[in-house]
C-alpha positions as CSV (number, residue, x, y, z in Angstrom):
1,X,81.3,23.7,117.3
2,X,80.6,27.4,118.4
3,X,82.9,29.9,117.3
4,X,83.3,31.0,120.3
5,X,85.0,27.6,121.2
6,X,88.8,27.3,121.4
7,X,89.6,26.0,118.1
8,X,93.5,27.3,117.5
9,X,96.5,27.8,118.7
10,X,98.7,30.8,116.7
11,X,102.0,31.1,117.3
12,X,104.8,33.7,117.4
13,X,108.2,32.3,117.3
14,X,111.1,34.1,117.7
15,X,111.5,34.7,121.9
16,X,108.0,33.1,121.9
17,X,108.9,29.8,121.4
18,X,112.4,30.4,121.8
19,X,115.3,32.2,123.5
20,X,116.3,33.3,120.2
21,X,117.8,36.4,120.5
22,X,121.3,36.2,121.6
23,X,121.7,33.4,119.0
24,X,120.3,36.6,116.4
25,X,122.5,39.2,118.0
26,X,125.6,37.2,117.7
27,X,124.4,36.0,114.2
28,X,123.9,39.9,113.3
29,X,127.8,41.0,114.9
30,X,129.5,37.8,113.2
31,X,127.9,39.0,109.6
32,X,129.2,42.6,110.8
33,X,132.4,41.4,111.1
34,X,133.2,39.2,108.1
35,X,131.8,42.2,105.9
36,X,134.0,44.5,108.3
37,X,131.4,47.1,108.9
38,X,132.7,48.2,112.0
39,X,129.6,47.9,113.3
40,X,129.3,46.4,117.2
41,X,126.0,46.1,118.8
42,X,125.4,45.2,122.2
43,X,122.6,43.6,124.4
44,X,121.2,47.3,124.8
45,X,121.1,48.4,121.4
46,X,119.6,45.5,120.3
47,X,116.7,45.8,123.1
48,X,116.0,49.1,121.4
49,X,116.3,47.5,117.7
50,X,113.4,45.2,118.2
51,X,111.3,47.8,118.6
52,X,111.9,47.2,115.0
53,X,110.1,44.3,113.4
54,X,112.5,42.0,110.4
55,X,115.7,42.1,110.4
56,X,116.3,43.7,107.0
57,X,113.9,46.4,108.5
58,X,116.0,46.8,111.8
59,X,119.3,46.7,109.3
60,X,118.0,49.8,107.3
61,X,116.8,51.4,110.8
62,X,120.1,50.8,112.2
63,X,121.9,52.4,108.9
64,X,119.8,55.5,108.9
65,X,121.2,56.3,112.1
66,X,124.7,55.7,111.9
67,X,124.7,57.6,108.1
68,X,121.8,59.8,108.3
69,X,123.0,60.8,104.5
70,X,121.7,57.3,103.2
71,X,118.7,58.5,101.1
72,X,121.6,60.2,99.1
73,X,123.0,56.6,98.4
74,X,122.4,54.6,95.6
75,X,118.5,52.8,97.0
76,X,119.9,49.3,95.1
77,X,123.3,49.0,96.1
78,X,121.8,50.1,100.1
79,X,119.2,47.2,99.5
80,X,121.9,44.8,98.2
81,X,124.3,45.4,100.9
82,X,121.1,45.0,103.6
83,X,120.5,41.7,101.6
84,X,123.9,40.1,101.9
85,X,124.0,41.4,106.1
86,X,120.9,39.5,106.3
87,X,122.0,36.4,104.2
88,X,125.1,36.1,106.6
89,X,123.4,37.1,109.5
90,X,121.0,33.8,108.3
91,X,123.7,31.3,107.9
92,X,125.7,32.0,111.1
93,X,122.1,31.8,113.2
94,X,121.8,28.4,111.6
95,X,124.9,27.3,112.0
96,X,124.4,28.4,116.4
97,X,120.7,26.1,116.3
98,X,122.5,23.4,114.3
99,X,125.2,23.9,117.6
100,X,122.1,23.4,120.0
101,X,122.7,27.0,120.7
102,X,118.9,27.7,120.3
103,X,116.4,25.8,122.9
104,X,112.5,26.0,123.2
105,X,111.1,27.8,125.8
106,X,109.9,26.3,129.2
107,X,106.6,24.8,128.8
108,X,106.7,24.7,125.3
109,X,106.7,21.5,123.4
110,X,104.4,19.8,126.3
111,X,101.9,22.7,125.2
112,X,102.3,21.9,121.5
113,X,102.2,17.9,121.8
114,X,99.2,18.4,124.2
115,X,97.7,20.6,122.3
116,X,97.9,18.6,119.3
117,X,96.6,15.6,120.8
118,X,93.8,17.3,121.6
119,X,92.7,18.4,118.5
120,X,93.2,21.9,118.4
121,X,95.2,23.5,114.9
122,X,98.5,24.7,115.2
123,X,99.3,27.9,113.6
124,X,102.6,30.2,113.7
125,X,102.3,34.1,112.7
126,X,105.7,36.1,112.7
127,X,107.8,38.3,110.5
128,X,110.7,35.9,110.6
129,X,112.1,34.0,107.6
130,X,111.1,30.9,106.8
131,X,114.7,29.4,107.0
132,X,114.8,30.4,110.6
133,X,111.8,29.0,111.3
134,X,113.0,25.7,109.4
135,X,116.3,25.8,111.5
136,X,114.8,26.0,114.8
137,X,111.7,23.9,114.8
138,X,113.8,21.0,112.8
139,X,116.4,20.8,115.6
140,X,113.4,21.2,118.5
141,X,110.8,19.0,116.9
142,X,112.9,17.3,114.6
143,X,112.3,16.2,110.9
144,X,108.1,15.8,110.8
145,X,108.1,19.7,112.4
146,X,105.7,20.9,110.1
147,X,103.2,18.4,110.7
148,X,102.4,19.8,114.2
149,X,101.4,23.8,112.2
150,X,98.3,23.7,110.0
151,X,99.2,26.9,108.7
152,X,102.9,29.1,108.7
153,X,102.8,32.7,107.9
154,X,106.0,34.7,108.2
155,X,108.3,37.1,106.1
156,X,108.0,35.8,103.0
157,X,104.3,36.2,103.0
158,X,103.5,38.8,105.0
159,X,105.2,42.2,103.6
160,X,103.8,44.5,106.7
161,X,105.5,43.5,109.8
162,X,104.4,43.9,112.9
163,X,102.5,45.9,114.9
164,X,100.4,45.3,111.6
165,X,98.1,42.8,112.1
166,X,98.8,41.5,108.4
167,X,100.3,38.2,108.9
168,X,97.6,37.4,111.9
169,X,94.8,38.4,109.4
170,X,96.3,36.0,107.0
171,X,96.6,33.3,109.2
172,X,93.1,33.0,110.4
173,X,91.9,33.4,106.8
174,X,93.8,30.8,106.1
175,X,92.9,28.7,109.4
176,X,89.2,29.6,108.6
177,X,88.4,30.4,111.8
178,X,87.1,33.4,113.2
179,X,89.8,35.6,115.9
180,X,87.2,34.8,118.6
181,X,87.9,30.8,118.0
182,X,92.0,31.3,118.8
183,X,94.6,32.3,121.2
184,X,97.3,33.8,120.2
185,X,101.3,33.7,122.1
186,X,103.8,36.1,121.7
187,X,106.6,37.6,123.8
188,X,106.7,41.8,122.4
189,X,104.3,44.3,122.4
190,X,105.0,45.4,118.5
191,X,103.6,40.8,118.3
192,X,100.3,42.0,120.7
193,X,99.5,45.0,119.1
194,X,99.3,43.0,115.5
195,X,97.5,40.3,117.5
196,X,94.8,42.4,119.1
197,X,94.7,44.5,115.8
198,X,93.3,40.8,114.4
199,X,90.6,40.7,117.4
200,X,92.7,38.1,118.9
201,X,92.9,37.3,122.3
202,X,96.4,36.9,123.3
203,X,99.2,35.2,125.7
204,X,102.1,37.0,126.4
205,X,105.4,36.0,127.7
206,X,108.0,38.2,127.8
207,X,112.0,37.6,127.5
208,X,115.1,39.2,128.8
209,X,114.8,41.6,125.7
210,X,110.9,42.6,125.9
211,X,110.3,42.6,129.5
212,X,110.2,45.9,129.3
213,X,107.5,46.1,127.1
214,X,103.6,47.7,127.6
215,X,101.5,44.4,127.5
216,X,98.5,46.6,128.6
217,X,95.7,44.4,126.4
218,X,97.6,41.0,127.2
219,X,95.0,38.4,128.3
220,X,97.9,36.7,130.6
221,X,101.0,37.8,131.1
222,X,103.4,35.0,132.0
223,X,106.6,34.3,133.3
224,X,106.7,31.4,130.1
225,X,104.7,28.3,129.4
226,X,105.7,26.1,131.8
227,X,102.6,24.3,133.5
228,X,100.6,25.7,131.3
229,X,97.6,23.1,130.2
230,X,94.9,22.9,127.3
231,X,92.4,23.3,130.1
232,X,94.2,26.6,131.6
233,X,93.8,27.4,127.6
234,X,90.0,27.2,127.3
235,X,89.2,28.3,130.8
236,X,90.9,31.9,130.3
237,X,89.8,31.7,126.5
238,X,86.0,31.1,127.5
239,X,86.8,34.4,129.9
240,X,87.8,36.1,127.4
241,X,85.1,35.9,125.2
242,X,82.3,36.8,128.4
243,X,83.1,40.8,127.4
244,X,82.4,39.9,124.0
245,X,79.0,37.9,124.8
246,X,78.0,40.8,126.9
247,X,78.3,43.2,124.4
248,X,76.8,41.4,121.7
249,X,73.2,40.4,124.0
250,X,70.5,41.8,123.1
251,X,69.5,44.6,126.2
């Protein structure tokens, strides 16, 4: 099979293959609360926050601007407190998929069955943690999840979050596939700069939260998933690669 052939799907997953973020922000204000921080964000704040990638990351963002004195702190009792936020913040996002809270996007699981059917590998790439990832793709795909993703990179193995390409570059090593053989889906422009920083070609469909973003790059840009088909797939895959071909013929 060429490499140039569509031979992967890869994956983001938080609001790429779901509406996740309200269940995060009101995960993030519950663990606020219980610790009584006095800390309150709201829909807008948090827009700007995940310009942030990982939520320890956006945590200690968040911190340095509220007590710009922090770097005079104690660096392991900062980190510890950032830890048990983010363990709270964890459990009570859990608990709201566990709820139902949390659904897949339109278009979504018809694209992953299909997809799988036809024999392309499954891949997801994102700087969540793997218990989040567990939460949400157990209640959407139930038990046997894992069975649809031939490889999962995410926080716990991929130390430089995005717009570093570190976790894609990971993921196609592991895939062992070249970036010209995939597609990549992702819903922020911090996921399509890592993506294109990879050489990968790349879907984008924006949420409530990122619509805002500069896709400039983006192969598609699309409202979500829904309709999409394999075929759609490796028709604007094959397009993608022409430029490539182009370049690379001898004059």
């Amino acid at each position: 099979m060429p490499a140039s052939t569509l031979q992967a799907l890869i994956f983001d997953v938080d609001g790429t293959l779901a509406d996740t973020e309200s269940a995060h922000l009101e995960a993030f204000n519950r663990a606020f609360a219980e610790l009584e921080l006095g800390w309150l964000w709201d829909e807008a704040q948090y827009s700007r926050l995940l310009e942030i990638s990982g939520g320890k990351e956006r945590l200690l963002h968040y911190w340095r601007q509220v007590h710009p004195d922090i770097q005079a702190l104690d660096g392991q009792a900062v980190g510890d407190t950032i830890a048990r936020i983010h363990e709270l913040k964890t459990a009570h996002y859990e608990a709201a998929v566990n709820r139902g809270t949390v659904q897949l996007r339109p278009g979504v699981l018809p694209l992953v069955e299909s997809a799988s059917q036809q024999g392309l590998r499954l891949a997801i790439a994102t700087t969540t943690s793997p218990v989040n990832i567990t939460a949400l793709l157990r209640a959407a795909l139930g038990a046997n999840w894992m069975y649809y993703f031939m490889v999962i990179e995410d926080a716990s193995t991929a130390a430089r979050k995005k717009p570093d390409p570190q976790v894609y570059l990971q993921t196609l090593k592991r895939l062992q596939l070249p970036a010209s053989a995939c597609l990549a889906f992702e819903d922020s422009a911090n996921g399509l700069k890592a993506a294109i920083g990879a050489g990968l070609a790349t879907l984008i469909t924006p949420n409530s939260y990122t619509a805002h973003h500069d896709f400039t790059g983006a192969l598609r840009v699309l409202p979500s998933l829904q309709g999409v088909t394999v075929a759609q797939l490796r028709d604007w895959h094959a397009q993608a690669q022409l430029p490539l071909a182009e370049k690379t013929r001898p004059s």
